[in-house]
C-alpha positions as CSV (number, residue, x, y, z in Angstrom):
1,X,0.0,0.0,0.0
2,X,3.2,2.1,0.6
3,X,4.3,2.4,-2.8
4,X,4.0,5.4,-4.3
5,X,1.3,6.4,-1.9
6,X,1.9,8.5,1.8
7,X,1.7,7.2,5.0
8,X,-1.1,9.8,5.8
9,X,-3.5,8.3,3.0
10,X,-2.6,4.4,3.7
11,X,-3.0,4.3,7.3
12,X,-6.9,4.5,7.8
13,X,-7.2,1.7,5.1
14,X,-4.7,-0.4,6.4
15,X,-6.2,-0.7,9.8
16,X,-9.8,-1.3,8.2
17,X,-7.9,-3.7,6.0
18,X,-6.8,-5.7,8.6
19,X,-9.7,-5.4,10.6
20,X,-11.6,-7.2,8.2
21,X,-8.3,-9.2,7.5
22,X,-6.2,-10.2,9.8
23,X,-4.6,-13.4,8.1
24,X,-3.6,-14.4,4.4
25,X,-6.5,-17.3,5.0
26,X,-9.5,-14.5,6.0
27,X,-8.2,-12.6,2.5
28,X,-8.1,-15.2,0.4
29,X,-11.6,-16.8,1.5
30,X,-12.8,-13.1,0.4
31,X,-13.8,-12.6,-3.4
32,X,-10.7,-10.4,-5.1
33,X,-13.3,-7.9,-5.9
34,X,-13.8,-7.1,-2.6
35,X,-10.0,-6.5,-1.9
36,X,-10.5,-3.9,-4.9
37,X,-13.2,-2.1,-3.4
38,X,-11.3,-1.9,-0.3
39,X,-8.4,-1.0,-1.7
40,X,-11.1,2.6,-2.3
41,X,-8.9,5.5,-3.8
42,X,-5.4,4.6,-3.2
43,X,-4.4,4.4,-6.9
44,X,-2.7,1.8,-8.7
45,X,-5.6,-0.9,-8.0
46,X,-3.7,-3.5,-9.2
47,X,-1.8,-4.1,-6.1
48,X,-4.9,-5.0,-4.4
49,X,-5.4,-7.9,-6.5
50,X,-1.6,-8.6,-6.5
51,X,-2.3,-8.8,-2.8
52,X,-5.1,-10.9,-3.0
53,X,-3.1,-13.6,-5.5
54,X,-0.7,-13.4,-2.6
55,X,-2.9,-14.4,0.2
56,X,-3.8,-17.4,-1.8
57,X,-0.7,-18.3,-2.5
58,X,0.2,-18.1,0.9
59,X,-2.9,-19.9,1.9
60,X,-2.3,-22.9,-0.4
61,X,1.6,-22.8,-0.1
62,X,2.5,-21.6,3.4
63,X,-0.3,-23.1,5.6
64,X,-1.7,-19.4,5.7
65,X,1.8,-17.6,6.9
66,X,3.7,-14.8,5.6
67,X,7.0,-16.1,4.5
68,X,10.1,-14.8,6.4
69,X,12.9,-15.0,4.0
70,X,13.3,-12.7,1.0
71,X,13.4,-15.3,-1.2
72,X,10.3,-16.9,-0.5
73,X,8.9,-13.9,-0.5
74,X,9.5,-13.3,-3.8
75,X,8.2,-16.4,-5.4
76,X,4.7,-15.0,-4.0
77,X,2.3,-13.4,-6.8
78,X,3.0,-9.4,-7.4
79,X,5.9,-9.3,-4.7
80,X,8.5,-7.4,-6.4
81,X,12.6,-6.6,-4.6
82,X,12.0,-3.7,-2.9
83,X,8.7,-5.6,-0.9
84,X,10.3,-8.5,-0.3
85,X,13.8,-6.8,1.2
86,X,11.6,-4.4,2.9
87,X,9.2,-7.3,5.0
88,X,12.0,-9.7,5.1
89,X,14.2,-7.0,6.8
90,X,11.3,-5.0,8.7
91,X,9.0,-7.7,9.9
92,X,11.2,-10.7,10.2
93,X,14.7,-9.3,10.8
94,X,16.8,-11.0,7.7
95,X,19.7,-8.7,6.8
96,X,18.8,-7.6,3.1
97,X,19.3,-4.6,1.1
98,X,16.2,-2.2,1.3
99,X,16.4,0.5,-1.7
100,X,13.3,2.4,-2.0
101,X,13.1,6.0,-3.8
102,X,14.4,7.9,-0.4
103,X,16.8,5.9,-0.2
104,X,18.1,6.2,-3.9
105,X,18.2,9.7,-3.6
106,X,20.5,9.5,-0.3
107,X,22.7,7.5,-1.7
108,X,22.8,9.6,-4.6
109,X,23.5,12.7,-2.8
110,X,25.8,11.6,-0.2
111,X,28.1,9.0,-1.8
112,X,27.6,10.2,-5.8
113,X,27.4,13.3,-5.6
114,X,24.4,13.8,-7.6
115,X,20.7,15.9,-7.0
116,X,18.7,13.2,-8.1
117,X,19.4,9.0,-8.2
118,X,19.1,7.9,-11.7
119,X,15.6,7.5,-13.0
120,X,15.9,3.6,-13.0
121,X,18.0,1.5,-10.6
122,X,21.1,0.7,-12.1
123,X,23.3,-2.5,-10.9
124,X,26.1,0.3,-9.8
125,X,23.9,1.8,-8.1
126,X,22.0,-1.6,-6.4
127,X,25.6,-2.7,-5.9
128,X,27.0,0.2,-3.3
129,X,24.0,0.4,-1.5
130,X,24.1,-3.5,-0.9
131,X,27.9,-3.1,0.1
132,X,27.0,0.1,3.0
133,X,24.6,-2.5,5.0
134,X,26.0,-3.1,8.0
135,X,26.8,-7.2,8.6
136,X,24.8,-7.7,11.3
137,X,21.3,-8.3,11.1
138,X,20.0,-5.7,14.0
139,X,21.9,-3.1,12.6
140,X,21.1,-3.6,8.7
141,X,17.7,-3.1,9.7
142,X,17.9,-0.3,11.7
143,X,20.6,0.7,8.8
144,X,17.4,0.6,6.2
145,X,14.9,2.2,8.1
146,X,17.2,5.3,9.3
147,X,18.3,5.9,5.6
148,X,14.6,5.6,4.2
149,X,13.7,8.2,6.7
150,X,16.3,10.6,6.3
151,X,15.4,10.6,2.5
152,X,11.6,11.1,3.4
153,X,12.1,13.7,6.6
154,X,15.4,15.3,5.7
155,X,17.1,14.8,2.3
156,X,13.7,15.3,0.5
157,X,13.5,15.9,-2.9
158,X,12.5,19.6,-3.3
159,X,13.5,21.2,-0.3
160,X,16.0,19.4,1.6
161,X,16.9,20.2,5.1
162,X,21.1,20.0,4.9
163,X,21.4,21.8,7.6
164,X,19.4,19.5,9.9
165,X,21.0,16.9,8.1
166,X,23.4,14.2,10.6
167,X,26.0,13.7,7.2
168,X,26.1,16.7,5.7
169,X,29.9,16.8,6.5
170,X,29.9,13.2,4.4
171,X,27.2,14.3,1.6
172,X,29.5,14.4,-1.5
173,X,26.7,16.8,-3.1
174,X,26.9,19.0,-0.1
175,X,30.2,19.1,-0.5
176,X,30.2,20.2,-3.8
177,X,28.3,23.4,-3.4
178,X,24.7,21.3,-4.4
179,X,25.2,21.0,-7.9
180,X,21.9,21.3,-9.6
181,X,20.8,18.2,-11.6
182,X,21.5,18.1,-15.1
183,X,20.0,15.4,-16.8
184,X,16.3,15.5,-18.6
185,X,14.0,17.9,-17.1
186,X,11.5,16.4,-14.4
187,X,8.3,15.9,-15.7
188,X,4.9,15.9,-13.4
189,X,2.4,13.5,-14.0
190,X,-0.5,14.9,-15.6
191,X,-4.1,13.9,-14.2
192,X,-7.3,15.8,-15.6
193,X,-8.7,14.3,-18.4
194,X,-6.6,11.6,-18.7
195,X,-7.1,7.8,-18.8
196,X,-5.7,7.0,-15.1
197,X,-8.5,9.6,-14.2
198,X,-11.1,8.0,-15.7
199,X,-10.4,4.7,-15.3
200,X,-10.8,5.7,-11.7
201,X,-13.9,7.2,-11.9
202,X,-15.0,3.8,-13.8
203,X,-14.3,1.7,-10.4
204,X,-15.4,4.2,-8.4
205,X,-19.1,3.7,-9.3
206,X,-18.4,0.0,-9.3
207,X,-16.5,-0.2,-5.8
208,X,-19.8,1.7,-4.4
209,X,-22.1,-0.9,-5.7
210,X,-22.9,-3.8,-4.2
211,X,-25.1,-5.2,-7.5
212,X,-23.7,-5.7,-11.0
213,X,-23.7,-2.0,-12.9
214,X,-25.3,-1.3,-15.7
215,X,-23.2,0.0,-18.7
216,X,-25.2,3.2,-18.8
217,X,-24.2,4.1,-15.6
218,X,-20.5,4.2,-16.8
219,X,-21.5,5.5,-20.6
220,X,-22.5,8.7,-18.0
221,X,-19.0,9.3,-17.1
222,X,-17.5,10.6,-20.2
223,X,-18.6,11.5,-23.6
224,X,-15.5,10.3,-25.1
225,X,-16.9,7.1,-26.6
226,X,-13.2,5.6,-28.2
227,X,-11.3,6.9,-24.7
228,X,-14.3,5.4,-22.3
229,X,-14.3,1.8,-24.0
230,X,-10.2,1.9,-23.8
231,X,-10.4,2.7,-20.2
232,X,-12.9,-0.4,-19.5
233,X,-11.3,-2.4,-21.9
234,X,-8.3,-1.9,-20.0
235,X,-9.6,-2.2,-16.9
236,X,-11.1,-6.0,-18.0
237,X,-8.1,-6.8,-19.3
238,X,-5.9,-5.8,-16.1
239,X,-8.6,-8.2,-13.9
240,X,-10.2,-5.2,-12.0
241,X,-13.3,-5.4,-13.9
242,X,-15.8,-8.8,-14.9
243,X,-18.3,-8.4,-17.5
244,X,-21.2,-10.6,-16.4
245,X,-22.7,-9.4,-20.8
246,X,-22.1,-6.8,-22.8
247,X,-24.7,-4.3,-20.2
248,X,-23.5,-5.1,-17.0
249,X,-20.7,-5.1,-15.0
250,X,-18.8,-5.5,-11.7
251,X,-15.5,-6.1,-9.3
252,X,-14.1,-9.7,-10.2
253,X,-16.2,-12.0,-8.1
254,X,-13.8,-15.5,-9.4
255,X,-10.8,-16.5,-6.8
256,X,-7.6,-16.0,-8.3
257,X,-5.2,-18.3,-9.4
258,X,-2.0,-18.9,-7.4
């Protein structure tokens, strides 16, 4: 839920997530429509279903546990590196290598030299931070979860805070008078009128009912014809959305396959 998304819009739908489900087992006895609909406006619905595939998984694989190691947690449906470092280090204490976006940008900063990390991970890049955790297991995690939160509290990407900062006398871009980036301008991710946005108006009607929806109810959203039917298109094809006929619609009500 994390990904992408702050802490301030996850939290209330992570407690009534787990509230309704406190094990793998309870989720994946649940309908992966319903972990959509829960999943409410957080963006990038997919993850809910990734979650969902996971809890069965887990169900039929792991007698209903979370795995503890990294590497079985990512043979698990939707579970990419970063999750599985993160959980194996954070909830179960392995020493891995945790590399999220505030941390990429630390790293960038204090040992490159550089504004901004590179806009993809790059083995160089995967390999240093790998070699800085500390060998011991205690430490590596409190390692990660200091470095993550000095990107997000401190070393933030538009206004960073050097002189609260506890390395600035290490930062390598501090150092260097803060050398503004120079690579490809930074572009912002547009939102009105766009197909994310209506795509998530689409599952908004259907995550507020609890009946199949007719097709005229999401006809009403948009008077693009060609851009509406790509959107729900889509949205079929990604396994958020089940066409019960061509008039009628709904959250995917079919288990998922591990």
């Amino acid at each position: 839920m994390l990904q992408q998304t702050p802490v301030a819009r996850v939290a209330p739908v992570w407690h009534e997530w787990l509230a309704r489900w406190p094990t793998p087992t309870d989720l994946a006895a649940d309908a992966p429509g319903e972990a959509v609909r829960a999943w409410g406006r957080l963006g990038y619905p997919r993850r809910a279903l990734r979650l969902h595939a996971a809890a069965v998984a887990m169900t039929e694989h792991q007698a209903g546990t979370v795995p503890s190691t990294e590497t079985e947690l990512l043979a698990l449906p939707g579970v990419g590196t970063y999750t599985a470092a993160a959980v194996a280090t954070f909830a179960f204490g392995e020493r891995t290598t945790v590399v999220d976006t505030n941390v990429r940008r630390v790293l960038a900063r204090v040992i490159s030299g550089e504004e901004y990390a590179a806009p993809s991970p790059t083995r160089a890049e995967l390999t240093v931070a790998a070699g800085l955790v500390p060998l011991d297991a205690v430490e590596a995690r409190t390692w990660s979860v200091a470095v993550m939160e000095l990107g997000a509290l401190v070393c933030s990407a538009r206004s960073p805070r050097c002189s609260e900062c506890p390395v600035a006398d290490l930062c390598a871009w501090q150092l260097a008078g803060r050398p503004s980036y120079q690579g490809p301008a930074r572009k912002g991710q547009a939102w009105e009128g766009t197909d994310r946005q209506l795509r998530g108006a689409l599952l908004a009607v259907l995550r507020a009912s609890d009946v199949p929806v007719p097709r005229s109810s999401l006809e009403a959203l948009s008077d693009n014809e060609i851009q509406r039917e790509r959107c729900l298109d889509s949205l079929v094809a990604d396994g958020l959305v089940e066409p019960l006929s061509r008039d009628r619609y709904q959250l995917p009500a079919s288990r998922e396959a591990s």
